[in-house]
N, CA, C and O of each residue as an XYZ file, in Angstrom:
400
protein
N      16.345    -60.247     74.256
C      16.949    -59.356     73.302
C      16.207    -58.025     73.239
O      16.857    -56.981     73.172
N      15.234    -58.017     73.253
C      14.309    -57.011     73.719
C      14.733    -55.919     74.528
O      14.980    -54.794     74.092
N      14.798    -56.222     75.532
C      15.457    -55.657     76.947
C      17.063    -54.858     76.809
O      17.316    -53.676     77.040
N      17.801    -55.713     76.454
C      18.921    -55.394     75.370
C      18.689    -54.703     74.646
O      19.811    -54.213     74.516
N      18.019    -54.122     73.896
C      18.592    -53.160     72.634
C      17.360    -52.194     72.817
O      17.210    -51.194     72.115
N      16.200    -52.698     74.151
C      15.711    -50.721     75.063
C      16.971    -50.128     75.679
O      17.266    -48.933     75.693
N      17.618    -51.064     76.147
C      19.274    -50.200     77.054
C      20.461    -50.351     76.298
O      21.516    -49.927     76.768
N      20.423    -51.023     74.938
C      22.196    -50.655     74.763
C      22.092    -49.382     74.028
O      21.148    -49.170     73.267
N      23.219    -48.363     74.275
C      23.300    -47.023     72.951
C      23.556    -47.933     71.454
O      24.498    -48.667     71.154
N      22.547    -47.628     70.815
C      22.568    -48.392     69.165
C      21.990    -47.432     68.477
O      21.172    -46.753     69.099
N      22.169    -47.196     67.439
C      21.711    -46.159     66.382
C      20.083    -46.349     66.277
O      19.564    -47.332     66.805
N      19.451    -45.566     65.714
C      18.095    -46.182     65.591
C      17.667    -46.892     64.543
O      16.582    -47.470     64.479
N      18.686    -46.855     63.530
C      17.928    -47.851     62.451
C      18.631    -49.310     62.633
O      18.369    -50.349     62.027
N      19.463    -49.112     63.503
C      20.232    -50.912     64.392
C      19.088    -51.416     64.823
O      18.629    -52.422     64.282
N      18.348    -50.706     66.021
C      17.362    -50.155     66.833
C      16.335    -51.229     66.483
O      15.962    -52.202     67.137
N      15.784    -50.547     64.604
C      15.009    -50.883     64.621
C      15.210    -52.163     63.423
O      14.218    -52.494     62.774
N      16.257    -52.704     63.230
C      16.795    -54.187     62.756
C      16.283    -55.051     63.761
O      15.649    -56.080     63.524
N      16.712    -54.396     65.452
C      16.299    -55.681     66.119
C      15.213    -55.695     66.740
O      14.989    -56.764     67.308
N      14.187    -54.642     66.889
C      13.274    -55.024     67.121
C      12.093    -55.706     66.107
O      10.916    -56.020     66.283
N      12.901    -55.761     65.107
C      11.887    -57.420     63.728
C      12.644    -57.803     64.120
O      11.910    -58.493     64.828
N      14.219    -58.288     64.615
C      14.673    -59.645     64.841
C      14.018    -59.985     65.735
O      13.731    -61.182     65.733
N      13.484    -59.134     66.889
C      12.739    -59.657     67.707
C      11.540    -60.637     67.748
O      11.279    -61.763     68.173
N      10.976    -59.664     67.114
C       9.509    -59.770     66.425
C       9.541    -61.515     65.586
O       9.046    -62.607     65.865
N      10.419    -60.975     64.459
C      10.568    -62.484     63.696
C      10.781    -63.894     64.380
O      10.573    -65.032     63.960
N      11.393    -63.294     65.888
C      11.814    -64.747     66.461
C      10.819    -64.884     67.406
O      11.124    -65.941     67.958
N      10.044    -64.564     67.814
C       8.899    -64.597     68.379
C       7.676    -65.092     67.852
O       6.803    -65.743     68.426
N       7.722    -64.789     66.958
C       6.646    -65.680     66.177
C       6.942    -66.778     65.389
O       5.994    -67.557     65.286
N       8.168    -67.161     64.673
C       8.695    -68.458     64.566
C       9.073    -69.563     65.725
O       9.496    -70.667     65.383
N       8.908    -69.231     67.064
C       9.074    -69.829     68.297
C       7.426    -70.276     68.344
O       7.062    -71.446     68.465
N       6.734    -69.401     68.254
C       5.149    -69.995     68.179
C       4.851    -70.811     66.815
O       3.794    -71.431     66.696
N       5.435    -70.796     66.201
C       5.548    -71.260     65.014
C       5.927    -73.229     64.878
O       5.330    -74.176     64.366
N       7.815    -72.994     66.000
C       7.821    -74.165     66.099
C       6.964    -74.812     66.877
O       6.649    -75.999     66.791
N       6.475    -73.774     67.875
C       5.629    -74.717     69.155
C       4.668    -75.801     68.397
O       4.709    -77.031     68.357
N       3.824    -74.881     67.839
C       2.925    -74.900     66.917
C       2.897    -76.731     65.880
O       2.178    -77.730     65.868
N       4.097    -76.272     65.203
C       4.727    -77.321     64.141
C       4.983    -78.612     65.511
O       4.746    -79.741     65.081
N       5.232    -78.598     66.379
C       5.838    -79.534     67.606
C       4.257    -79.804     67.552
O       4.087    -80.366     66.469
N       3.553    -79.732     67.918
C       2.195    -80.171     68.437
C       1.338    -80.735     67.044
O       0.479    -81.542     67.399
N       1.353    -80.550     65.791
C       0.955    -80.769     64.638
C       1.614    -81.934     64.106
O       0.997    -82.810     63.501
N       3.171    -81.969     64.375
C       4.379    -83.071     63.838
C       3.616    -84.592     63.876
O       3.766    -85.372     62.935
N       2.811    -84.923     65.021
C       2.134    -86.363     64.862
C       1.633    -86.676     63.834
O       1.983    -87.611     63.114
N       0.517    -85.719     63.606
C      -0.434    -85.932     62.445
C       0.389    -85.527     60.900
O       0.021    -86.178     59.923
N       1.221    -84.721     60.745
C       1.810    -83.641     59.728
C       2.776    -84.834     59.047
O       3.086    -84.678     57.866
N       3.160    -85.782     59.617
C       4.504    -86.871     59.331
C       5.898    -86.271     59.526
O       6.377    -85.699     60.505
N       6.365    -86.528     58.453
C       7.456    -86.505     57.910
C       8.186    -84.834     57.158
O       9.359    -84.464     57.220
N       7.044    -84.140     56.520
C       7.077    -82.981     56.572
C       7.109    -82.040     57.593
O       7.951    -81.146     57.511
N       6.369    -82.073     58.517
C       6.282    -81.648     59.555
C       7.359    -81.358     60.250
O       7.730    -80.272     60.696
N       7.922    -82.585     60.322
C       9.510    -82.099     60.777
C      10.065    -81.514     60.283
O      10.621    -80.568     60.841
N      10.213    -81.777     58.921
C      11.306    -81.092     58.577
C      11.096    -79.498     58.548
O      11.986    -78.654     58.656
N       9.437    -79.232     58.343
C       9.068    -77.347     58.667
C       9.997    -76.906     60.331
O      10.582    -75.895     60.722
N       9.703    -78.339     60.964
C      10.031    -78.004     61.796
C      11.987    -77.749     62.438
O      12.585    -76.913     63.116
N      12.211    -78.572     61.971
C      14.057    -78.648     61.514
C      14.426    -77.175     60.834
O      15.413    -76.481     61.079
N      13.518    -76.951     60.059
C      13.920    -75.082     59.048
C      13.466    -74.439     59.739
O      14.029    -73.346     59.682
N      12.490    -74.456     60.633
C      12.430    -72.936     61.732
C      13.074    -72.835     62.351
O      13.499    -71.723     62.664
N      13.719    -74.509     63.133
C      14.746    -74.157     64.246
C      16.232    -73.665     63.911
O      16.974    -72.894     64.520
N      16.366    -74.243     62.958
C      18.138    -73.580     61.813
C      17.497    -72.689     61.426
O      17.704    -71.857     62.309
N      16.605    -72.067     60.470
C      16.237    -70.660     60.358
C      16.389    -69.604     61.344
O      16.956    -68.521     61.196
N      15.602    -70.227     62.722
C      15.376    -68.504     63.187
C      16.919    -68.616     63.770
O      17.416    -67.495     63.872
N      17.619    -69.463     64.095
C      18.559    -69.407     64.565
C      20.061    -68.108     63.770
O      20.754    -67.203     64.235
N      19.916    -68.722     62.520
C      20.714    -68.237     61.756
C      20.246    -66.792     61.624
O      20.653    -65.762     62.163
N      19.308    -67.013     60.780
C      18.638    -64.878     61.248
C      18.760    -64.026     62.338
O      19.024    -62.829     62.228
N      18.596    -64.547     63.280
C      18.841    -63.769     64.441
C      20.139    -63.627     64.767
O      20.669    -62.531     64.943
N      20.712    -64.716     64.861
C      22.087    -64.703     65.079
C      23.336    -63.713     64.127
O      24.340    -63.111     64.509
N      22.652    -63.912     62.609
C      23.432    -62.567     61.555
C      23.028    -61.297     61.763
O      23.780    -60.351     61.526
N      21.621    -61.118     62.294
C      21.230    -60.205     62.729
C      21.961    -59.241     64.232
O      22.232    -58.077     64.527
N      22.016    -60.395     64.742
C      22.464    -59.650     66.436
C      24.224    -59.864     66.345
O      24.848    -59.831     67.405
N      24.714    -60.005     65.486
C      25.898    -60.169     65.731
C      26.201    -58.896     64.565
O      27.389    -58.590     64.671
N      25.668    -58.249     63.734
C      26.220    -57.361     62.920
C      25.945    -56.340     64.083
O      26.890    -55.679     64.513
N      24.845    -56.208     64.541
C      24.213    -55.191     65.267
C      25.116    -54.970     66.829
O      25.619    -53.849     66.913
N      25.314    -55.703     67.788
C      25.901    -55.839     68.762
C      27.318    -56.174     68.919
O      28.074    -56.001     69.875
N      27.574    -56.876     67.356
C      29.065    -57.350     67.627
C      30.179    -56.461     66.285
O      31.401    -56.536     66.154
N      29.583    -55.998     65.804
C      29.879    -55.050     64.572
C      30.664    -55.630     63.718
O      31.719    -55.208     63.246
N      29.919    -56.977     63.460
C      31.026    -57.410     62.304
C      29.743    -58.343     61.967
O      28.811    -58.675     62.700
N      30.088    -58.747     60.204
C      29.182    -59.065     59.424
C      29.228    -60.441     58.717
O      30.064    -60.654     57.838
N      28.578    -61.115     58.995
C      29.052    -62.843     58.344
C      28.098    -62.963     57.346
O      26.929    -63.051     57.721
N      28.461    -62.997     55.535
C      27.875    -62.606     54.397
C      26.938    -63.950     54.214
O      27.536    -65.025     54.243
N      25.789    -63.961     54.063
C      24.846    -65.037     54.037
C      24.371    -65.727     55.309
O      23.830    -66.803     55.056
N      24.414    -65.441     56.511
C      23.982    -65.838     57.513
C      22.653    -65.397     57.948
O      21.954    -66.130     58.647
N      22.313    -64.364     57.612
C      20.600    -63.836     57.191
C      19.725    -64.191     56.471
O      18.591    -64.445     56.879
N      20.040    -64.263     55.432
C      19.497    -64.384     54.225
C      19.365    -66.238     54.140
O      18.382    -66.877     53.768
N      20.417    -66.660     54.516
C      19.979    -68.377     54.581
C      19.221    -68.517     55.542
O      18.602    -69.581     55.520
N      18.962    -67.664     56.633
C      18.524    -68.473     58.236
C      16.822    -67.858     57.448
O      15.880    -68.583     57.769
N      16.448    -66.646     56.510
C      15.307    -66.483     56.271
C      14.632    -67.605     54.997
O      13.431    -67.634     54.727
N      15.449    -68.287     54.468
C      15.227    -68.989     52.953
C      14.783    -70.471     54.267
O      13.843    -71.261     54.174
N      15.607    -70.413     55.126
C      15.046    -71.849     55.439
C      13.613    -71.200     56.233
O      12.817    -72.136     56.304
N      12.910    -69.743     56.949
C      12.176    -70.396     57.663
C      11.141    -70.288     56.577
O      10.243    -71.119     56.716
N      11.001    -69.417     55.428
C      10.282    -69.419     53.960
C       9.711    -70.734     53.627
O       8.586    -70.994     53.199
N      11.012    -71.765     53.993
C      11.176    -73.188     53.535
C      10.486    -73.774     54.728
O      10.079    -74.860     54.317
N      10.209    -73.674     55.714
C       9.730    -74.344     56.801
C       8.048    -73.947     56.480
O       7.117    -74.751     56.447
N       7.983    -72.497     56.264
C       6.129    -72.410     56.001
C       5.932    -72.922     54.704
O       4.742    -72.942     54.390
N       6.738    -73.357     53.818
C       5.939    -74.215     52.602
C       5.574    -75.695     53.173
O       4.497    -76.289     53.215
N       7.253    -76.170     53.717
C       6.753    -77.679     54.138
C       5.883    -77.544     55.200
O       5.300    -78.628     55.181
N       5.270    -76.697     56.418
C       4.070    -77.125     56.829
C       2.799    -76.703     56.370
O       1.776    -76.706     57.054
N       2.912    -76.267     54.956
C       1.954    -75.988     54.140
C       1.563    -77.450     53.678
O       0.504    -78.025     53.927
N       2.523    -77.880     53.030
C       2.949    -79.187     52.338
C       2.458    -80.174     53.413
O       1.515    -80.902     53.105
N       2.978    -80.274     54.601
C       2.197    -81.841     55.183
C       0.782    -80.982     55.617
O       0.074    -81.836     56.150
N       0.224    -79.983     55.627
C      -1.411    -79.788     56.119
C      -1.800    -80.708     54.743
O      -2.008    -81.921     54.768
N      -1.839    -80.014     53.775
C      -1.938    -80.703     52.328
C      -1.467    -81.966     52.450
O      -2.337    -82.554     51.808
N      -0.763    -82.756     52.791
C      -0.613    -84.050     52.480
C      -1.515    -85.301     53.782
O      -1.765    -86.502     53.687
N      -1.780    -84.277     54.910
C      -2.223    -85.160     55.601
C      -4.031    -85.340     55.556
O      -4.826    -85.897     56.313
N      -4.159    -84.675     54.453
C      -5.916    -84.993     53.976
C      -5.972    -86.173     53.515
O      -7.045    -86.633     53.123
């Protein structure tokens, strides 16, 4: 996506929507890696941080790159895909804390 929106003509404040969508999904990808390698020890929480990053970044990016590239706007598809990954860094807050 990156690569994409150095070469498509997009306004610059589109521009610069997707380069944090970028950004945001890039580090929630290290995020799940992250949560994937922790999930043994983490239980049951763990997953599920891990279940809300993967429907999170999905949904964010996706409301994101589709207003931006596809010019049409699906009302809450941002804003939920960010509440779950919010919700994913509490619950792997929650199993670090629970697995003491």
């Amino acid at each position: 996506m990156a690569a994409v929106a150095a070469h498509a003509p997009i306004d610059p404040a589109a521009l610069e929507a997707v380069r944090n969508t970028v950004q945001m999904q890039g580090w929630h990808a290290l995020a799940l890696v992250l949560t994937g390698v922790w999930a043994a020890r983490g239980g049951w929480l763990a997953h599920c941080a891990g279940a809300a990053f993967a429907v999170g970044i999905a949904l964010f990016c996706a409301g994101v790159y589709l207003h931006v590239f596809g010019g049409f706007r699906l009302p809450m598809i941002a804003p939920t895909g960010g509440t779950l990954l919010m919700a994913g860094w509490l619950l792997l807050g929650a199993s670090a804390i629970w697995a003491r």
